[in-house]
ROVOVO-40856 format. One record per residue (C-alpha): residue number from 1; residue in one letter; x, y, z. Coordinates in steps of 0.2 Angstrom, whole numbers, plus 5000, padded with zeros to 4 digits. Example, Ala and Ser with C-alpha at 12.3 -4.5 7.8 and 13.67 -1.06 7.14 Angstrom:
BEGIN
{1 'A' {5062 4978 5039}}
{2 'S' {5068 4995 5036}}
//
This chain:
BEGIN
{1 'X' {4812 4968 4762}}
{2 'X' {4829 4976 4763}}
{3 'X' {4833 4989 4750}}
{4 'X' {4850 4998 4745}}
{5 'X' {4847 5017 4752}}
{6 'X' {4863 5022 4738}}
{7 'X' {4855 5016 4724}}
{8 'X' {4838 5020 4726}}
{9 'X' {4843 5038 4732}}
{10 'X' {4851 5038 4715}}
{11 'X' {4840 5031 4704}}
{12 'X' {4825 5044 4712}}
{13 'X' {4839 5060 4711}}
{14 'X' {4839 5054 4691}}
{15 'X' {4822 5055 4690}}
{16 'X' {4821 5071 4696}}
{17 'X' {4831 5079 4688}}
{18 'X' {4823 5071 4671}}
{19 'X' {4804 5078 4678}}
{20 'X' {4810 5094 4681}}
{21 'X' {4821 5096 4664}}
{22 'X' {4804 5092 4654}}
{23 'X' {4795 5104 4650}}
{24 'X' {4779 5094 4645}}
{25 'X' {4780 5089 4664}}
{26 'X' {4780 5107 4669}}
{27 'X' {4765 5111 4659}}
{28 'X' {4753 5099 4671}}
{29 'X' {4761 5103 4687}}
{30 'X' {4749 5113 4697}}
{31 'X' {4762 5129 4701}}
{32 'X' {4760 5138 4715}}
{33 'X' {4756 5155 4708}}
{34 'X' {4751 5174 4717}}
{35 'X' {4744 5181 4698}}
{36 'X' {4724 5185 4700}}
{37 'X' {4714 5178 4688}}
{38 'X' {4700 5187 4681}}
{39 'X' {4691 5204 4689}}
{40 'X' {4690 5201 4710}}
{41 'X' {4675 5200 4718}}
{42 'X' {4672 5214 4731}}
{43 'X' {4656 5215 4735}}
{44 'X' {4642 5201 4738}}
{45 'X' {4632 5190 4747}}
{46 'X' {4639 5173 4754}}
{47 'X' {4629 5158 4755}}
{48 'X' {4636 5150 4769}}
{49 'X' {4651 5158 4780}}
{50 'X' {4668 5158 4771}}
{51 'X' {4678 5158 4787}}
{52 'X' {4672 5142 4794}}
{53 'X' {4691 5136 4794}}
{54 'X' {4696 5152 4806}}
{55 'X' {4711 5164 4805}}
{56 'X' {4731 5161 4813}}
{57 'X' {4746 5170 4813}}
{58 'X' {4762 5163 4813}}
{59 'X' {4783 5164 4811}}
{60 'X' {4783 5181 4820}}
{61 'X' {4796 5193 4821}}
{62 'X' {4801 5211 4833}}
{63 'X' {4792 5221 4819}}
{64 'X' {4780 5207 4808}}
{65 'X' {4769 5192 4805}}
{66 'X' {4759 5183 4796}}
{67 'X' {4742 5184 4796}}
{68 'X' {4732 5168 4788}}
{69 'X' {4714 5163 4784}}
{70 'X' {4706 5154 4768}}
{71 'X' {4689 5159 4763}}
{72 'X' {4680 5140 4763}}
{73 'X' {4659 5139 4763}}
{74 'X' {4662 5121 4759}}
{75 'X' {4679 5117 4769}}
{76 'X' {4678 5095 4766}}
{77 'X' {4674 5101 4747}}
{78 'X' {4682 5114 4742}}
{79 'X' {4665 5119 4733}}
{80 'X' {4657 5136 4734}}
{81 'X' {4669 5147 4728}}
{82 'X' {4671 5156 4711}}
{83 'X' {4685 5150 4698}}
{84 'X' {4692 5169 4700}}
{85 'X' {4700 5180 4715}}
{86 'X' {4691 5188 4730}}
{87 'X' {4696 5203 4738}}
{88 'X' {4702 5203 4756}}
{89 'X' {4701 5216 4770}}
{90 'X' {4711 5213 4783}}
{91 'X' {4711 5223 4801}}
{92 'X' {4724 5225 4817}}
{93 'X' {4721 5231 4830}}
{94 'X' {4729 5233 4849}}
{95 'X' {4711 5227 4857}}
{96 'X' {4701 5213 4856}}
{97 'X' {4685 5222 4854}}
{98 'X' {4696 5230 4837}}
{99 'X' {4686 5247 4840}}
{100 'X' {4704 5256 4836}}
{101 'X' {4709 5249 4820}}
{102 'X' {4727 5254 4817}}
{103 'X' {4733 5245 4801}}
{104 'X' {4723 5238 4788}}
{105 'X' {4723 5235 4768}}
{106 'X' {4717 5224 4755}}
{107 'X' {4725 5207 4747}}
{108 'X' {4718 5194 4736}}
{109 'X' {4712 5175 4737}}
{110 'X' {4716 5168 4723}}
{111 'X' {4710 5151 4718}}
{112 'X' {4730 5146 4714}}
{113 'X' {4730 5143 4732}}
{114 'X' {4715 5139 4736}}
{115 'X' {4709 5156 4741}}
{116 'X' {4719 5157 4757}}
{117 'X' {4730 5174 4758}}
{118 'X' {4745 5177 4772}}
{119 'X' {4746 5194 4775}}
{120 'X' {4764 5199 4782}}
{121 'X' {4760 5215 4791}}
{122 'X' {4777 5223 4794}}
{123 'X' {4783 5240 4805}}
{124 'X' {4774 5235 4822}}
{125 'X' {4781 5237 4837}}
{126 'X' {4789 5225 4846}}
{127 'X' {4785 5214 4861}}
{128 'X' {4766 5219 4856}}
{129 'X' {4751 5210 4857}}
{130 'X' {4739 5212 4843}}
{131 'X' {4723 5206 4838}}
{132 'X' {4715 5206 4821}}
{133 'X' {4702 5199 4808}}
{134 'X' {4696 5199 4789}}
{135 'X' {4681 5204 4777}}
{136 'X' {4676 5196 4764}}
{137 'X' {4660 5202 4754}}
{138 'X' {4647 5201 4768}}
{139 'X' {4658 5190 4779}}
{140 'X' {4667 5196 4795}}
{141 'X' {4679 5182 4803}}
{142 'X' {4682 5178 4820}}
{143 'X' {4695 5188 4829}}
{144 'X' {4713 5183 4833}}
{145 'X' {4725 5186 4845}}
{146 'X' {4744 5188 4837}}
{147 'X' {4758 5197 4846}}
{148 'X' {4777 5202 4840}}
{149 'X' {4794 5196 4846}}
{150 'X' {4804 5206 4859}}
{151 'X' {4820 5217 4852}}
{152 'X' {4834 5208 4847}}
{153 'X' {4846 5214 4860}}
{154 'X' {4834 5213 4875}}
{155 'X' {4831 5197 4886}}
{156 'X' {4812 5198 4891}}
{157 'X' {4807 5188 4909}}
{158 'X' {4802 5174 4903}}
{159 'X' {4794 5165 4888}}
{160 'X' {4779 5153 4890}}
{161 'X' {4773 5142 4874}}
{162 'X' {4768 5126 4869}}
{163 'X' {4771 5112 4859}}
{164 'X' {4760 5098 4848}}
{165 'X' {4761 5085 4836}}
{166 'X' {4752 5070 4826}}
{167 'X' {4733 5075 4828}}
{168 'X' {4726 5060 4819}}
{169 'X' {4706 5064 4815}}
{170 'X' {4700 5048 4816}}
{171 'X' {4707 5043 4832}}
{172 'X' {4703 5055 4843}}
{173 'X' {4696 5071 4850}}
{174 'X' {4708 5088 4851}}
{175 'X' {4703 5089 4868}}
{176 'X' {4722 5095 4870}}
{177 'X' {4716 5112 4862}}
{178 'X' {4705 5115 4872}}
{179 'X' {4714 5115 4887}}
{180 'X' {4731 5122 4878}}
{181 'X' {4719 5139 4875}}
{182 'X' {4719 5141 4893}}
{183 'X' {4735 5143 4895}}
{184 'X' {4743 5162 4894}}
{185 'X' {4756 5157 4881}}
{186 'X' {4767 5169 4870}}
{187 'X' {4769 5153 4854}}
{188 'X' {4763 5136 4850}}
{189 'X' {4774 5126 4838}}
{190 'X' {4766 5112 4827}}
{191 'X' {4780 5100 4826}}
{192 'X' {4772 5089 4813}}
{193 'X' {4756 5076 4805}}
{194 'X' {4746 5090 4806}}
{195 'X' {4735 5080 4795}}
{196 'X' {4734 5060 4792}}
{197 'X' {4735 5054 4773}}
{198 'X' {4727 5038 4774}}
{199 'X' {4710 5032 4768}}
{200 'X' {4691 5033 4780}}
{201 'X' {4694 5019 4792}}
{202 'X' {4680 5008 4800}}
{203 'X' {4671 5012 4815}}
{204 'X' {4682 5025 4820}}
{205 'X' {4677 5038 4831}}
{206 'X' {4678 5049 4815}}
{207 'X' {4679 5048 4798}}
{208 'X' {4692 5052 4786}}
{209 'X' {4685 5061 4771}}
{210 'X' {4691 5050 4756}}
{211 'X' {4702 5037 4752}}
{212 'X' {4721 5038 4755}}
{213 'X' {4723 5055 4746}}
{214 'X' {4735 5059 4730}}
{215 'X' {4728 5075 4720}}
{216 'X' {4730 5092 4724}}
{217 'X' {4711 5093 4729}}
{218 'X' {4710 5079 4739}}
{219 'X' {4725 5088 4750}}
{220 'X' {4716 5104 4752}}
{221 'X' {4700 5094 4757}}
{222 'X' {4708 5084 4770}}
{223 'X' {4714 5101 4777}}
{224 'X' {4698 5109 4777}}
{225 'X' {4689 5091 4787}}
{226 'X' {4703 5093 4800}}
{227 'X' {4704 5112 4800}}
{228 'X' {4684 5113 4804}}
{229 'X' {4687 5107 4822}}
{230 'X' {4682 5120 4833}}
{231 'X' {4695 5117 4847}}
{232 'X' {4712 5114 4832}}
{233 'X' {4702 5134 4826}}
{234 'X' {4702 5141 4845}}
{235 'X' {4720 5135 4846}}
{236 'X' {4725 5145 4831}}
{237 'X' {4716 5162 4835}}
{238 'X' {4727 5160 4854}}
{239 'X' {4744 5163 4848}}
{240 'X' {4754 5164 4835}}
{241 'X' {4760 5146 4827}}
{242 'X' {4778 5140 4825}}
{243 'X' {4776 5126 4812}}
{244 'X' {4786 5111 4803}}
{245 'X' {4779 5095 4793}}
{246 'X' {4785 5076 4797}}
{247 'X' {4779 5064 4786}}
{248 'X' {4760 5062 4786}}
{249 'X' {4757 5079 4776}}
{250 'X' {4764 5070 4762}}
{251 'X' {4766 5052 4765}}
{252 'X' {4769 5038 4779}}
{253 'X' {4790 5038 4783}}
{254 'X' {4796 5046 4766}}
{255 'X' {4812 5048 4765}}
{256 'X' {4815 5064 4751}}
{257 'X' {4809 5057 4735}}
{258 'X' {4808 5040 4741}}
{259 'X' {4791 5031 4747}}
{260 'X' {4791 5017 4760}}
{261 'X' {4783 5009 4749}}
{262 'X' {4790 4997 4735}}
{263 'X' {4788 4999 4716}}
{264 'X' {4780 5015 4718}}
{265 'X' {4782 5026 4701}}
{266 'X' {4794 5038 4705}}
{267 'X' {4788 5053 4694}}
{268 'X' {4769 5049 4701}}
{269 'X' {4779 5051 4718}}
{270 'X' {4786 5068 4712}}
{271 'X' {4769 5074 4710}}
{272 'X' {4759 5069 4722}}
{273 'X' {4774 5078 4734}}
{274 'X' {4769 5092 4722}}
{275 'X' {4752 5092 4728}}
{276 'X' {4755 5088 4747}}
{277 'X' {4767 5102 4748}}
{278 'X' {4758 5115 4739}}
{279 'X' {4742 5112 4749}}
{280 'X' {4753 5112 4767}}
{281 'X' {4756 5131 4760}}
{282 'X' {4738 5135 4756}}
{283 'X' {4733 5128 4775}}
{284 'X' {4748 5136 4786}}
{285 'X' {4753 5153 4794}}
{286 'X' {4767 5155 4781}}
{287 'X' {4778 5168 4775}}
{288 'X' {4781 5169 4753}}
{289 'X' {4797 5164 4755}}
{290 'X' {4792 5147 4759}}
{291 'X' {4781 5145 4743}}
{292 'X' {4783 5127 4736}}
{293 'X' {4791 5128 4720}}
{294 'X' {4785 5110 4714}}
{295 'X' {4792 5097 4724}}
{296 'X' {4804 5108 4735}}
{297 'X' {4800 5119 4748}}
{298 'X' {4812 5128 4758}}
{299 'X' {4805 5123 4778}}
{300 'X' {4819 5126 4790}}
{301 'X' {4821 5143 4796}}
{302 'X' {4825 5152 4814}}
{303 'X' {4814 5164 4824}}
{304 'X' {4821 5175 4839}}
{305 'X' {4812 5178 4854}}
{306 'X' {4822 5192 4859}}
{307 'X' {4842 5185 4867}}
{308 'X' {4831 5174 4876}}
{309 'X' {4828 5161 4865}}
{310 'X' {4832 5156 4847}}
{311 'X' {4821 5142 4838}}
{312 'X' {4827 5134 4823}}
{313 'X' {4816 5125 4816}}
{314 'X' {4821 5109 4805}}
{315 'X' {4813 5100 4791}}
{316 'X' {4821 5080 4794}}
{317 'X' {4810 5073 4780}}
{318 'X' {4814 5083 4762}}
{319 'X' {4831 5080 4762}}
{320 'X' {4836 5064 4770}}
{321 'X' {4843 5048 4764}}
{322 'X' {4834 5031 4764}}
{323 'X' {4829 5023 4781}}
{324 'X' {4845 5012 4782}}
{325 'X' {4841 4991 4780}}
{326 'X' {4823 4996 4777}}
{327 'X' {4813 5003 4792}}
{328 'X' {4806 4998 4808}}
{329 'X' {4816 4994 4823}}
{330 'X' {4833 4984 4817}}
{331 'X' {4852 4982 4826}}
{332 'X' {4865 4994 4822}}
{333 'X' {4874 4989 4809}}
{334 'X' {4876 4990 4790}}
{335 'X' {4871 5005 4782}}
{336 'X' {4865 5014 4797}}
{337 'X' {4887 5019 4800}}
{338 'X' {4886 5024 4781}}
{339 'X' {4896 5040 4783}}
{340 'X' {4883 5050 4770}}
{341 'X' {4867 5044 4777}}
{342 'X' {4859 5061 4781}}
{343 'X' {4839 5066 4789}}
{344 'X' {4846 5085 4787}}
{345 'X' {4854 5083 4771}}
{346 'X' {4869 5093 4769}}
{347 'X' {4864 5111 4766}}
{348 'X' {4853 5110 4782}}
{349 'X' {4865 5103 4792}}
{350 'X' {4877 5115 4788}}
{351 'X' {4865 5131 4791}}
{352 'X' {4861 5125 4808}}
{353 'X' {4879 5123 4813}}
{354 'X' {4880 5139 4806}}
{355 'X' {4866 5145 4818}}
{356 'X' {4871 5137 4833}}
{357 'X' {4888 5145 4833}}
{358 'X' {4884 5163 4829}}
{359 'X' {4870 5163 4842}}
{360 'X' {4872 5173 4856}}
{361 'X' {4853 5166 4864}}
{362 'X' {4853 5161 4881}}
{363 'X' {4842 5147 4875}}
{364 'X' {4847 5137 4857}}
{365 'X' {4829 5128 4854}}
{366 'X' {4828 5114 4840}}
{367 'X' {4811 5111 4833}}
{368 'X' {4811 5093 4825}}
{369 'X' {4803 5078 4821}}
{370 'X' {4810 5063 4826}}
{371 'X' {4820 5056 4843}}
{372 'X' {4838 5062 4843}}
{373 'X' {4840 5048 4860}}
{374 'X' {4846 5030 4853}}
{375 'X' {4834 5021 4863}}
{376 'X' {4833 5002 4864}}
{377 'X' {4816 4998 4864}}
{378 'X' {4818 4979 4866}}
{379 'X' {4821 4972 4884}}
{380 'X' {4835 4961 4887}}
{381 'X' {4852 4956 4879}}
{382 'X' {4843 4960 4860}}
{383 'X' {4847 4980 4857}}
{384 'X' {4833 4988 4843}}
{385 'X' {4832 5006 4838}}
{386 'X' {4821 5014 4826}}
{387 'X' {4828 5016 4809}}
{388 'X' {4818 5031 4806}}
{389 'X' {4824 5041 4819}}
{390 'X' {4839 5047 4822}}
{391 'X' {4847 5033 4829}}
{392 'X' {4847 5025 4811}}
{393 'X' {4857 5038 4804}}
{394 'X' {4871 5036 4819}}
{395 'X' {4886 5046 4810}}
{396 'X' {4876 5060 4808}}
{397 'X' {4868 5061 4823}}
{398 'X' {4885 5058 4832}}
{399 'X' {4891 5073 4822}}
{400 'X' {4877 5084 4828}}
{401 'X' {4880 5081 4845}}
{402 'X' {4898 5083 4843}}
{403 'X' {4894 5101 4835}}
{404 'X' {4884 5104 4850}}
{405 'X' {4896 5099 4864}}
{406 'X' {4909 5111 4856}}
{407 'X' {4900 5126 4855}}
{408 'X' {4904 5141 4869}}
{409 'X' {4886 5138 4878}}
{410 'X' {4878 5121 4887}}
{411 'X' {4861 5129 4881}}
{412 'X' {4852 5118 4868}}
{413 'X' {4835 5112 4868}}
{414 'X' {4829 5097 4856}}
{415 'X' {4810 5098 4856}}
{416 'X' {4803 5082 4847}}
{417 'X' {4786 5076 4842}}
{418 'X' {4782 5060 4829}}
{419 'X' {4778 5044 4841}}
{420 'X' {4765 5049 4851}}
{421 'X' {4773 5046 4868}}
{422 'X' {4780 5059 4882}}
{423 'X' {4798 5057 4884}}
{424 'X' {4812 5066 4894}}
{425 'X' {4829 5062 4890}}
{426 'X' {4849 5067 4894}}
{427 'X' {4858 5067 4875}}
{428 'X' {4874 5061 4875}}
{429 'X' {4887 5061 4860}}
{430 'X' {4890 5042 4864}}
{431 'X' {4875 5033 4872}}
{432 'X' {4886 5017 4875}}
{433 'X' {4894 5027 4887}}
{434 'X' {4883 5029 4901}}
{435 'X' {4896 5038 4912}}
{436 'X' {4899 5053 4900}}
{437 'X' {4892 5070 4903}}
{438 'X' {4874 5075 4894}}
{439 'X' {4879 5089 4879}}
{440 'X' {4859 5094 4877}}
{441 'X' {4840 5089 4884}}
{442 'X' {4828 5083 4873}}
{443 'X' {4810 5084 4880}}
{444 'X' {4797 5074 4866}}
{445 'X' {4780 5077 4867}}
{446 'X' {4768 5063 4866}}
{447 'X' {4751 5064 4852}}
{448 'X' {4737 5076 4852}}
{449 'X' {4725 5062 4848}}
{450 'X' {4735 5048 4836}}
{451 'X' {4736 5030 4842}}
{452 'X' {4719 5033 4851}}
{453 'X' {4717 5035 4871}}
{454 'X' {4735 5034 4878}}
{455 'X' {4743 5025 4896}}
{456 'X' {4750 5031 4911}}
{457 'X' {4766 5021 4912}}
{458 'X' {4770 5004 4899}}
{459 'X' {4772 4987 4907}}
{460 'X' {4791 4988 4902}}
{461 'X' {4796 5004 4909}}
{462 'X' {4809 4999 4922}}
{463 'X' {4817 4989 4911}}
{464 'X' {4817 5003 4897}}
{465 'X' {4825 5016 4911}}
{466 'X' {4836 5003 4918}}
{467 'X' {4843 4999 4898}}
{468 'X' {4841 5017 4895}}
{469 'X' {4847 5026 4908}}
{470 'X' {4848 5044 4900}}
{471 'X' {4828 5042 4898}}
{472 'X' {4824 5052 4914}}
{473 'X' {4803 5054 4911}}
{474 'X' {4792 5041 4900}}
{475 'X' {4773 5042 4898}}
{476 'X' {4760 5037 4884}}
{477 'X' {4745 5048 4889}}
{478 'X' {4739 5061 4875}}
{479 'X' {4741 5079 4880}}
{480 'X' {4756 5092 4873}}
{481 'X' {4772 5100 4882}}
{482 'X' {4772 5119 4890}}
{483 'X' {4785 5124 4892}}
{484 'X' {4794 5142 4903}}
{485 'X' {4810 5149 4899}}
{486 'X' {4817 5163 4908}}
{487 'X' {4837 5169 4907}}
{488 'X' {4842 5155 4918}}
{489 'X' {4829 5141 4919}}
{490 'X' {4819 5131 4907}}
{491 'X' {4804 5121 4917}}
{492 'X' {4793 5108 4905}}
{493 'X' {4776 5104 4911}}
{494 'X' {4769 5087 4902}}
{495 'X' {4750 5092 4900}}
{496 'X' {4740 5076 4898}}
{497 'X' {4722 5070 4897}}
{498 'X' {4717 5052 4901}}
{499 'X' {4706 5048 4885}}
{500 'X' {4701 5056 4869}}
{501 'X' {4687 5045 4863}}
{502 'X' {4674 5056 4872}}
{503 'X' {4673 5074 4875}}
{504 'X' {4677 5081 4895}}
{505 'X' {4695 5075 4899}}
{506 'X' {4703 5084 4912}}
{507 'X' {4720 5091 4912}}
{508 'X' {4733 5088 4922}}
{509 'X' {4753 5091 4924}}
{510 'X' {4758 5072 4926}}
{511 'X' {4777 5076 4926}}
{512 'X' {4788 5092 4926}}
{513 'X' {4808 5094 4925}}
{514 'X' {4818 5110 4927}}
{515 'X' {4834 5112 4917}}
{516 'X' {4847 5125 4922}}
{517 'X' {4856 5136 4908}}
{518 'X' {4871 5129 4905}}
{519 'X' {4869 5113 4914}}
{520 'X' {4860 5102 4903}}
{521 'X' {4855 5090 4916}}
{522 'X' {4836 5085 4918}}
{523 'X' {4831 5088 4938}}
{524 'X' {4811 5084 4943}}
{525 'X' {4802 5100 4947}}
//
């Protein structure tokens, strides 16, 4: 059923501003709030272990980072834990043995955020590894590794890291992570659906917690059910994590305030975004100044790895308009050449222009969700793009890779996650123009374990390269993306494993392409 994107942008922007301006609303919102409540516990005796959800660290800078855990005895209940705050010791340490603790201090978990705290230990020293832990009561966690960012100014050798998406619990295994943990890697990024929000399904090879969840609770609980996985926790204590949401945080394919769904209440909406948001912070390696303040949460950011390499992270979900003539795979035409129809929205877009022309990086990185390519998925004469990619919002991403092809350097990297599938692709400001010279690569990186054991190559692949020409890598395994960047090469190595429905798959590197600094042109490695 088609739908007007304007009018229902409108009509959601009305409610908004409505919810927000009431203050009986605001009384039952669950606010995000840092104020203790009562006298903390210090010293007692726990039950069962606190830290069975594990530490991270995350969005690290020359001289800081966050450091993250959430005390959780009960992690799929969220029980066990008193209705007041518990003090927190926190230790770092240059060895992983952390007999020479050389920072160290106290914070609070406070049950407004579920009992997780982030730590953001500043004045280290650059280009460092670190590792470091936390005590709680009786309760020591495990250890985890965490490291700075080179000097501003300097360009280092080399940086090494990974990326991941779409880690459905039901479907599979994270046999991924525990391959990914071998690897010497300086960053992981999470490009998003680090968790699934739909109902227990049958026979899977697990099991959701709980119906489709809503309420604040059922967030933080679906967290803790996909947090406990031992290999997702090793991942996490390896490296520092890079991270952005897509959709499944929340809810299937929203678009800002609007659901895919139809005749959804909109102020229900509002809140359960609320909730979904608020528990995202809770579970990630976060600094304060991303703290939801009820439905808005302020995502996009950059982080520096020396003049290497500059990652700006995008949020392509909280701010975007409609999915143009509904969703799903449709012609372009109609709304999708509506000259406002945004995914940034226009504040983002315009700090990421912003970005890209005043970095002086060798490597501009873009961490987003959906496939900047305009791939036809259908074979033959019919011509199909997704809607909720960027190919349904065809000015804007026209305008993007206009900005892009103007700037002083050839040197921008799109990294993509969402449908579950490895691509390598050559982006081009017109893709009906096959002749035209590529402005940036985009490498997208297929499912941790969503949509269940993967495949080696479609039936349809030929004809997708031969009506896609700029696709230069396809592949429908499950796996992540490592990738190497040094001063004047960028080498992606697809990392896949043939199934996920039992434990012991190997690993393997099924495709790697090399891309030389300005000269964004894909070459097999």
């Amino acid at each position: 059923m088609s739908r007007d994107p304007w009018s229902n942008a409108n009509k959601f922007l009305q409610h908004r501003r409505d919810f927000l301006s009431a203050g009986a609303s605001l009384a039952v919102l669950p606010w995000v709030a840092q104020v203790a409540s009562g006298i903390p516990q210090t010293r007692f005796a726990w039950s069962k272990d606190p830290f069975q959800l594990g530490v991270a660290s995350g969005d690290p800078t020359s001289d800081s980072v966050v450091l993250w855990t959430r005390l959780a005895p009960e992690p799929v209940t969220g029980e066990g834990l008193p209705d007041s705050s518990i003090e927190v010791i926190w230790e770092l340490s240059p060895d992983e043995s952390m007999q020479q603790i050389i920072r160290t201090g106290k914070t609070l978990a406070s049950p407004a955020l579920n009992h997780s705290v982030h730590v953001e230990v500043d004045g280290l020293s650059p280009d460092r590894w670190y590792y470091y832990r936390f005590h709680a009561g009786d309760a020591t966690s495990p250890v985890g590794r965490t490291r700075t960012m080179p000097p501003a100014g300097e360009i280092p050798d080399r940086l090494r890291f990974a990326f991941a998406s779409c880690q459905h619990y039901e479907a599979g295994l994270y046999t991924a992570y525990e391959h990914m943990v071998r690897d010497e890697l300086d960053l992981v990024l999470h490009l998003g659906d680090y968790i699934y929000e739909g109902p227990a399904g049958r026979n899977k090879l697990r099991q959701h917690n709980s119906p489709e969840i809503v309420s604040l609770q059922d967030y933080r609980n679906r967290y803790g059910l996909y947090k406990s996985d031992q290999h997702l926790i090793k991942a996490h204590q390896h490296a520092p994590w890079i991270v952005v949401w897509d959709d499944h945080e929340f809810d299937n394919n929203y678009a800002n305030l609007i659901s895919e769904e139809l005749h959804v209440d909109p102020r229900e909406f509002m809140l359960r975004r609320v909730n979904a948001y608020q528990a995202y912070y809770e579970n990630m390696p976060l600094r304060s100044s991303t703290i939801p303040k009820g439905p808005d949460m302020l995502l996009y950011r950059s982080i520096s790895f020396g003049q290497l390499a500059n990652f700006a992270m995008l949020d392509t979900r909280q701010y975007r308009s409609d999915q143009p003539n509904g969703d799903g795979r449709k012609p372009l035409e109609g709304q999708v050449f509506h000259p406002k129809a945004t995914l940034l929205g226009e504040q983002q877009e315009e700090w990421l222009m912003t970005n890209l022309r005043k970095s002086d990086s060798r490597w501009n990185i873009l961490g987003q969700q959906v496939m900047v390519a305009r791939v036809d998925r259908v074979p033959g004469e019919v011509r199909e793009y997704s809607m909720d990619q960027w190919s349904g919002y065809d000015i804007a991403r026209k305008r993007l890779l206009r900005e892009i092809s103007e700037l002083e350097r050839a040197n921008t990297v799109v990294l993509t996650g969402d449908i579950h599938t490895n691509w390598a692709n050559e982006l081009k400001v017109d893709f009906d123009d096959f002749d035209s010279p590529p402005v940036a690569t985009e490498f997208v990186g297929t499912s941790i374990s969503s949509g269940g054991n993967g495949y080696d190559q479609p039936k349809e692949l030929n004809a997708l390269l031969s009506e896609n020409p700029f696709v230069k890598y396809h592949n429908g395994e499950r796996g992540y993306v490592r990738c190497e960047v040094t001063a004047t090469h960028w080498k992606t190595d697809y990392q896949t494993v043939p199934f996920v429905d039992k434990p012991g798959a190997p690993i393997q590197t099924r495709a790697s392409f090399v891309v030389e600094h300005n000269r964004p042109k894909l070459e097999r490695a």
